[in-house]
C-alpha atoms as a printed R data frame, in Angstrom:
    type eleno elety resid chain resno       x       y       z
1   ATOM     1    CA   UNK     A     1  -1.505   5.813 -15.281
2   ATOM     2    CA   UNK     A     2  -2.360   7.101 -11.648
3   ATOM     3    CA   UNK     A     3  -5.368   9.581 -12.280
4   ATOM     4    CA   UNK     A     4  -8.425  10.335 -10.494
5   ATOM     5    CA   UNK     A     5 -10.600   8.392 -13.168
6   ATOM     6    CA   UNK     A     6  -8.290   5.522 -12.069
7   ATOM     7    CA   UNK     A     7  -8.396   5.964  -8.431
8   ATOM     8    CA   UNK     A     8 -12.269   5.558  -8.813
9   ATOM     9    CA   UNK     A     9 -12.620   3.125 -10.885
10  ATOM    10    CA   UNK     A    10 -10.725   1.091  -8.404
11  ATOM    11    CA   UNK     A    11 -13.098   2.058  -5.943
12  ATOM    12    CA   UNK     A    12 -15.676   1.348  -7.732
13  ATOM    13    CA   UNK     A    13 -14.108  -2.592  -8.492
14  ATOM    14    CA   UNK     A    14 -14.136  -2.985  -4.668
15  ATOM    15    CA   UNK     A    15 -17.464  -2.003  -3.786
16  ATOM    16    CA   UNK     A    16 -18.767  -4.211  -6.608
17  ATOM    17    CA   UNK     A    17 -17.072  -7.285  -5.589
18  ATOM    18    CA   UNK     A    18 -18.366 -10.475  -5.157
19  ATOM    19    CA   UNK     A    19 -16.294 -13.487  -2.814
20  ATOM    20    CA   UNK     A    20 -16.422 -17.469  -4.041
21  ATOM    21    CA   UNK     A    21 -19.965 -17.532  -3.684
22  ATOM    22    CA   UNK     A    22 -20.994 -14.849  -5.293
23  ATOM    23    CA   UNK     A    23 -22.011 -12.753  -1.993
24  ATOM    24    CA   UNK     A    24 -21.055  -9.585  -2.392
25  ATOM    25    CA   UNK     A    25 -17.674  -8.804   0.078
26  ATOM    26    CA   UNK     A    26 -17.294  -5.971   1.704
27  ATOM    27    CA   UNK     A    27 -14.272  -3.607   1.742
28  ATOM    28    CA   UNK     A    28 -13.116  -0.080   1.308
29  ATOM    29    CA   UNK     A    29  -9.646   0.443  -0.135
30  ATOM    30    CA   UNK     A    30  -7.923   3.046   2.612
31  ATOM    31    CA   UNK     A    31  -4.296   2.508   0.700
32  ATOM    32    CA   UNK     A    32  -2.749   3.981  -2.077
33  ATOM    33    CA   UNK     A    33   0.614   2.447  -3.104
34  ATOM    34    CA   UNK     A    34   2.480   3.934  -5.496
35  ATOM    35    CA   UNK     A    35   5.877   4.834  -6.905
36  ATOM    36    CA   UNK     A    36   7.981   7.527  -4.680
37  ATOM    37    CA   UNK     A    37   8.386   9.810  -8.184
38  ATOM    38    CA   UNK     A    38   4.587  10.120  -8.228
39  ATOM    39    CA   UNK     A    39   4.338  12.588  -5.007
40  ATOM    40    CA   UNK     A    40   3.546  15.380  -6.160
41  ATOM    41    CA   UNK     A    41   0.830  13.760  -7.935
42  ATOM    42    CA   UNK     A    42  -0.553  11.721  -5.315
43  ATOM    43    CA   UNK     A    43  -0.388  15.052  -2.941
44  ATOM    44    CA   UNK     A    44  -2.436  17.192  -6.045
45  ATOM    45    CA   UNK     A    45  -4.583  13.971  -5.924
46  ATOM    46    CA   UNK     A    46  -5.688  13.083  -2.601
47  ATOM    47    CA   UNK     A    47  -4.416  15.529  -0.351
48  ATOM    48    CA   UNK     A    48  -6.313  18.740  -1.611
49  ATOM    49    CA   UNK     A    49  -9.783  19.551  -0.610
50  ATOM    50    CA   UNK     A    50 -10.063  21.115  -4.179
51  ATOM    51    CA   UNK     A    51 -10.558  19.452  -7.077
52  ATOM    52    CA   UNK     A    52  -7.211  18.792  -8.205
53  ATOM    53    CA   UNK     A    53  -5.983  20.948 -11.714
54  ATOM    54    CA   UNK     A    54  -9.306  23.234 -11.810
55  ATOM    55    CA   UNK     A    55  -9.435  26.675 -11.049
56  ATOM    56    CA   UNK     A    56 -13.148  26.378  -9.385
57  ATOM    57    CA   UNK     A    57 -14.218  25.146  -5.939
58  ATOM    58    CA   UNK     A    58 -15.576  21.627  -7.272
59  ATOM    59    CA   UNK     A    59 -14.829  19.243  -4.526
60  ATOM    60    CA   UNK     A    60 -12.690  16.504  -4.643
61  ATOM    61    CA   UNK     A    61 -14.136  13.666  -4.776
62  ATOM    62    CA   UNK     A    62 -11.550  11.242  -2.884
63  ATOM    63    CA   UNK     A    63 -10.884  13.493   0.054
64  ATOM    64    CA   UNK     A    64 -13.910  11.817   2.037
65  ATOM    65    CA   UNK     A    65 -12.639   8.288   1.043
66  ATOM    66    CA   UNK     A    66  -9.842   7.935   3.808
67  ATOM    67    CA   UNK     A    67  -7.649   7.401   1.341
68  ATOM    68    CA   UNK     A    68  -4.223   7.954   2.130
69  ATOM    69    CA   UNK     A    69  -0.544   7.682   0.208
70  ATOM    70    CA   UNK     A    70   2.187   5.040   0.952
71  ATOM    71    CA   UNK     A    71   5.102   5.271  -1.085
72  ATOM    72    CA   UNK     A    72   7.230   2.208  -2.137
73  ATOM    73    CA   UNK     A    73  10.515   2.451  -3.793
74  ATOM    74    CA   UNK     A    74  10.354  -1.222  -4.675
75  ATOM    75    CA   UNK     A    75   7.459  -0.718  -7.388
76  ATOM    76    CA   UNK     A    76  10.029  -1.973 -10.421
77  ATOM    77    CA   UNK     A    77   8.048   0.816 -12.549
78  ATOM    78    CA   UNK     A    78   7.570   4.424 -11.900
79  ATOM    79    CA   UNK     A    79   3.576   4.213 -13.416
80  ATOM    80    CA   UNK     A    80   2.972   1.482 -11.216
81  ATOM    81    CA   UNK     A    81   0.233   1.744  -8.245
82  ATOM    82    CA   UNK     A    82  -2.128  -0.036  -6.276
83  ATOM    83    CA   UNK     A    83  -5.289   0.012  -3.921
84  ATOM    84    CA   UNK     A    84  -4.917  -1.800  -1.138
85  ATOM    85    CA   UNK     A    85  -7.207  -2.652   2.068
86  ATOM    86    CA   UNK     A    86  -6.447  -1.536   5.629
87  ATOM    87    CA   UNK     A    87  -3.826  -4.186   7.141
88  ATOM    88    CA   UNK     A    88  -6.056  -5.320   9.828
89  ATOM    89    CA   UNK     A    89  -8.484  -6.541   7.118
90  ATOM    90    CA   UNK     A    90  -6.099  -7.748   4.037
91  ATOM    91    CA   UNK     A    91  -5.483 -11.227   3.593
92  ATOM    92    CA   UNK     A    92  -1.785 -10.826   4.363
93  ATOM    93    CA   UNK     A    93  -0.171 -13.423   5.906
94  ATOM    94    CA   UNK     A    94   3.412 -12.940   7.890
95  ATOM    95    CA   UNK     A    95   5.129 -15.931   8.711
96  ATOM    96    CA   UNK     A    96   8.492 -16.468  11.308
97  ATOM    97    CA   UNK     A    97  11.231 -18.645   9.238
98  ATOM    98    CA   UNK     A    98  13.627 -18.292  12.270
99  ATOM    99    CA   UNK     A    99  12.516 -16.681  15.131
100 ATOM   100    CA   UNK     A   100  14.692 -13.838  16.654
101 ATOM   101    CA   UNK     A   101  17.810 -14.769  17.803
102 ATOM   102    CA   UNK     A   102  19.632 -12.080  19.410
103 ATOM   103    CA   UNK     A   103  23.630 -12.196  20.308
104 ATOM   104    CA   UNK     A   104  25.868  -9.924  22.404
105 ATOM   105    CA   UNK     A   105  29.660  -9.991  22.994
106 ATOM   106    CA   UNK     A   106  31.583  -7.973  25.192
107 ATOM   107    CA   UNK     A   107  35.445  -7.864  24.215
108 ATOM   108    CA   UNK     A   108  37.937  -7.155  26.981
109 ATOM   109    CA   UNK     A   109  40.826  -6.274  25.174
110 ATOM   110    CA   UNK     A   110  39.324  -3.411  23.481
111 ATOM   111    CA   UNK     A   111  36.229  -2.771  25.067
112 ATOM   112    CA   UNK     A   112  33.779  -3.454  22.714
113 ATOM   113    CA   UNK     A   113  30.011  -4.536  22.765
114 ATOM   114    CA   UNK     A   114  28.993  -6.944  19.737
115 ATOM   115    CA   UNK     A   115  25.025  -6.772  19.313
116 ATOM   116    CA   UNK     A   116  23.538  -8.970  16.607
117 ATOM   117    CA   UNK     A   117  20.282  -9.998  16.232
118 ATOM   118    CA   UNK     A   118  19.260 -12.969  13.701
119 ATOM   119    CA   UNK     A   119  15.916 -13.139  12.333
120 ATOM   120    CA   UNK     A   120  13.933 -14.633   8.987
121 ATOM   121    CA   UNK     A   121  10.304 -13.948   7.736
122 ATOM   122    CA   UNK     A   122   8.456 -13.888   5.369
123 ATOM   123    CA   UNK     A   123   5.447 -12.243   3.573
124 ATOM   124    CA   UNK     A   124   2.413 -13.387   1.681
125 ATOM   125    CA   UNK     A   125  -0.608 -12.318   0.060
126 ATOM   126    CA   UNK     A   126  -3.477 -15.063   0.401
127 ATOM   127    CA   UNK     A   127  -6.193 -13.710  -1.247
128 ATOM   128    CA   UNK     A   128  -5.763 -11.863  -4.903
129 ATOM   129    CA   UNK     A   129  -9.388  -9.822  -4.286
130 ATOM   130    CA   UNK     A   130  -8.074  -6.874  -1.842
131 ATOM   131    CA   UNK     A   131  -5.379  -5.591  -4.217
132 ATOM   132    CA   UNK     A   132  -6.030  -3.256  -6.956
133 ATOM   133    CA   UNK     A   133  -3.442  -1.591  -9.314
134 ATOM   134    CA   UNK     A   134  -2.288  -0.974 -12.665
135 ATOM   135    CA   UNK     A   135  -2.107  -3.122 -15.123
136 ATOM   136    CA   UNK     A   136   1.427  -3.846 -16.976
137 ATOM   137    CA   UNK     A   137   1.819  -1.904 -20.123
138 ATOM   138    CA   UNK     A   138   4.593  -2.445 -22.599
């Protein structure tokens, strides 16, 4: 479940990492992906300068983390979330199956324009280390 314990715990798994020869990699998680029914709770979490469900002035402790909110509606699960690095440093890989093909077609009977454009990819994640999330429950 998405809590601040579990926001920081994640945190804490990325600064701790070690790479395939147990060097210690660097990376700070800037992402938060999570389910679009979680919000509210994401906005209470990260986007108040308060700590979030206290009536004091503790501060909150992932305001200064850069962290910020990306909702996905394809998450299959609504308790589902993840950590994520920024995209320039994630070990995502984006690969042309058919390059852009693009199509027009002017009819002169009715006096139509046809636009189409054609176009494949597709989408990988090479390296397992830069994503942290929740775990599947039953």
């Amino acid at each position: 479940m998405l809590s601040t314990a579990a926001i920081q715990a994640g945190q804490l798994n990325f600064r701790l990492l070690n790479d395939d020869r147990s060097r210690p990699a660097e990376g700070e998680p800037t992402r938060l992906v999570y389910h679009p029914t979680e919000i509210p709770l994401v906005r209470d979490l990260i986007g108040s300068s308060g700590l979030p469900a206290s009536a004091n002035n503790d501060m909150n402790t992932l305001v200064p983390d850069n962290l910020y909110g990306l909702p996905s509606r394809y998450l299959t699960r609504t308790l589902d979330w993840f950590l994520c690095l920024p995209v320039e440093e994630s070990d995502m890989i984006f690969m042309w199956r058919d390059r852009p093909i693009a199509r027009n077609f002017d009819d002169p009977f009715t006096m139509d324009a046809d636009f189409t454009l054609y176009i494949r990819v597709a989408q990988f994640i090479g390296d397992w280390r830069w994503i942290y999330g929740s775990t599947t429950g039953v």
